[in-house]
N, C-alpha and C positions, 0 to 999 in steps of 0.2 A: 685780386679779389675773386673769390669763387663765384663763375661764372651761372652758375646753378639755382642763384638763390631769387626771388624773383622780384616783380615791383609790387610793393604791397599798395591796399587802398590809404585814398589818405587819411582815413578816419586810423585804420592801426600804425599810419606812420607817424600821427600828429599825437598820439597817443605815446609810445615809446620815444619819442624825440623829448618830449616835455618831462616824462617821466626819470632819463637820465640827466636831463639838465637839472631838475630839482632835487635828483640824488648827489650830486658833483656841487651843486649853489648853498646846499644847507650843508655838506662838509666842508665847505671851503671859501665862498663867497668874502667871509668878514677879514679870515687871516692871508686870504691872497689876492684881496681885492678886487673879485671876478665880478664882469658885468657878463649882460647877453644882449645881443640884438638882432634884428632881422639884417641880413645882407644880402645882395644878388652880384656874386661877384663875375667874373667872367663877360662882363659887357651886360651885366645883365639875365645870363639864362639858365643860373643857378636861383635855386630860393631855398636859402640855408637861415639855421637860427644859428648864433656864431657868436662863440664862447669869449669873452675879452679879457684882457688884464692891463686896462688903458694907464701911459705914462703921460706927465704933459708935452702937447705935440704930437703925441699916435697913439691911435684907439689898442696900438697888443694885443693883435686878432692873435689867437692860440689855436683853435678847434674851427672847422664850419660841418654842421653837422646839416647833410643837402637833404631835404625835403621828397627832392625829385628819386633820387638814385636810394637814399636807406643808407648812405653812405657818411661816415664822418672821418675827415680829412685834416690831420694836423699840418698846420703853417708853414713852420718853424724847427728847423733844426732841434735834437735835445741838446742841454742845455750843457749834460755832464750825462757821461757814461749808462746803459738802462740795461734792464735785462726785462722786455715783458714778458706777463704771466702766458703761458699758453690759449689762445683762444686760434677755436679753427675758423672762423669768419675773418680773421686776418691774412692777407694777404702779404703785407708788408710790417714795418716798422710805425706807417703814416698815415694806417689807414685800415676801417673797419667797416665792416657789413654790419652795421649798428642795429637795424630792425631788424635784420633775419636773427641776429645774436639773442637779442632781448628775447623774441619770441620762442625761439627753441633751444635756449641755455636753460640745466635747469636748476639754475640761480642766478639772479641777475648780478649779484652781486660780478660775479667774474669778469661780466661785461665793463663794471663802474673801477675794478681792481686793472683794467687793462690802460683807461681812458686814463686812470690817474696817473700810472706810472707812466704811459709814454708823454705826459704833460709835463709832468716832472713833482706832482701833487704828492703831499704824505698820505699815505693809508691810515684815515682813522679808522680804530676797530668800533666806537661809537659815535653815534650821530648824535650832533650840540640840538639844545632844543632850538629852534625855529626862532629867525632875527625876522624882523618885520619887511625884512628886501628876501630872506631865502624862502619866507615864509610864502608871500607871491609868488614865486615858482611851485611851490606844494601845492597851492589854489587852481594854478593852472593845470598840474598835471592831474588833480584831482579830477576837473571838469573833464579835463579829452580823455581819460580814462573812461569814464560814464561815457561815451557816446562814440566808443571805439564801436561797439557793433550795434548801441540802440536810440532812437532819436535822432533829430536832425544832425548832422554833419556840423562840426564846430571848426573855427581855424583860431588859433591864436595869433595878431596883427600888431607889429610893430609901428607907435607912431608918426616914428621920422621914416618919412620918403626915403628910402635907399634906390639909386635908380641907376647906377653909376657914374655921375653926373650928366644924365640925361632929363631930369625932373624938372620940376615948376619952383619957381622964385622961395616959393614958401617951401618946404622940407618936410610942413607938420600935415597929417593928416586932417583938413577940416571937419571931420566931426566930434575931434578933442576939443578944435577952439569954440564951440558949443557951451561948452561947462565951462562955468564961471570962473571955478577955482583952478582950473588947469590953464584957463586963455592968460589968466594973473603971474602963474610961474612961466609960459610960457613967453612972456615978454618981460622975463630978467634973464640975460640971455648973455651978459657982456662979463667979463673977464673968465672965461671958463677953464677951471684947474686941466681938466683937459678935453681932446674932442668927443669922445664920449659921456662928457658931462653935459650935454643938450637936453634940458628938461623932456623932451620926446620922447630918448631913449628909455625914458624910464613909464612909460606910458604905454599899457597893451590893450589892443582893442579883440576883445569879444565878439567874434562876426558868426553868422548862422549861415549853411547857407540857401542861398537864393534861390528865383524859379530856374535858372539856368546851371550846369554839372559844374561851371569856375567860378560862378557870382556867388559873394559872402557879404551880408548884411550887417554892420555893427552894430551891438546891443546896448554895451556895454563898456567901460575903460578899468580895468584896472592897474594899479600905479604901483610901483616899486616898492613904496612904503606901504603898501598893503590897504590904501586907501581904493571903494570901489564906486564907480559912479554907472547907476543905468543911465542910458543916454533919454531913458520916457521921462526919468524923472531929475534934470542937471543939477538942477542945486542942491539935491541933498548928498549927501557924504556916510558912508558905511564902512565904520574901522573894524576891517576883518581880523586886525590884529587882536584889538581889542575882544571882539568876537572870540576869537581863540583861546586867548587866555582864561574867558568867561567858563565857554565850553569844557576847556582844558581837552580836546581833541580836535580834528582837523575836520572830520567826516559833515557834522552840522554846517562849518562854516562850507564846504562846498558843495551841499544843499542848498543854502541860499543863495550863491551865485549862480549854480545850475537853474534854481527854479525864475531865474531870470529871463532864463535863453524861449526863443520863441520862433518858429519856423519862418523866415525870409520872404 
């Protein structure tokens, strides 16, 4: 990896991280089955958002795309033979300088051409319209767009405790078990097709952050299926999808989540 490139802040890494997961989840999510979630692998002192293709029995971690470094990191041997595109942020075959790329490529697309093929992903020349799970990744990347350089500091937070098995009994973050309709999914929990099927996993919290540079305050949950809940108000239910279709564009609906967010 060229040495050269630097640590960005986290407001432009949370930004670019989010942005190429929702470019890769709206091409690809439905026909290859992709999940994401948050992991801290290495004992813990990684905090990657990490790309899945769970079978049953194991999450098919593919990608971890680390927070820390701007670095995204394939698994996994390829699968069959590749030839990737040209990118100078590559270093290797396994491994990309993912924020410096985004930021000084100048088209991103070449960064999302690079990720697919060393995944082993087809290159769609168009983007399918927006499933109500790739749809929440567009909302997300929406929102850390807006607050890449203005307004409070945003993180997007994954439900399930990942801790490397260092965590507490429960897995789920308590301020999901808050809302009604999340605490209800979260206690059917038993035969799950696989381990990524953890109601959690599908559960993002909206944190703002805090009066301190690492405290993030949660606002907000939204959910896979594009269901969003602020945490002032738990029982009521806002289908962004639904939203979306209304609108028939993306930008209104992440108005209204933004205009949720509130200084910590």
């Amino acid at each position: 990896m060229p040495s050269q490139f630097p640590n960005y802040s986290q407001r432009i890494t949370e930004a670019a991280t989010w942005t190429l997961v929702a470019d890769l989840m709206r091409r690809h999510e439905a026909a290859q089955g992709l999940r994401v979630a948050e992991t801290h692998p290495g004992g813990g002192q990684y905090d990657c958002r990490t790309l899945l293709r769970p079978t049953p029995g194991d999450y098919g971690v593919l990608m971890h795309f680390n927070l820390a470094s701007g670095n995204a990191t394939a698994t996994k041997p390829p699968s069959k033979p590749m030839k990737l595109p040209e990118l100078e942020w590559s270093e290797d075959d396994d491994r990309v300088a993912y924020v410096a790329a985004v930021l000084q490529t100048e088209d991103r697309r070449s960064v999302r051409h690079w990720l697919e093929a060393r995944l082993g992903l087809p290159r769609v020349a168009q983007a399918p319209d927006w499933s109500r799970h790739s749809l929440t990744y567009g909302i997300m990347a929406g929102v850390a767009a807006r607050h890449a350089f203005l307004g409070p500091r945003i993180r997007w937070e994954n439900a399930f405790i990942d801790t490397s098995g260092y965590g507490p009994d429960d897995p789920v973050r308590p301020e999901v078990r808050k809302v009604p309709a999340l605490e209800a999914q979260l206690r059917d929990i038993h035969q799950l097709p696989t381990p990524a099927d953890h109601p959690a996993y599908g559960m993002w919290l909206l944190t703002v952050a805090g009066k301190t540079e690492s405290s993030f305050v949660p606002v907000a949950v939204l959910c896979t299926d594009a269901r969003f809940y602020a945490l002032a108000q738990p029982g009521a239910t806002h289908d962004l999808f639904g939203e979306y279709n209304g609108y028939g564009r993306l930008a209104p609906v992440v108005d209204y989540v933004d205009g949720q967010i509130v200084p910590g």
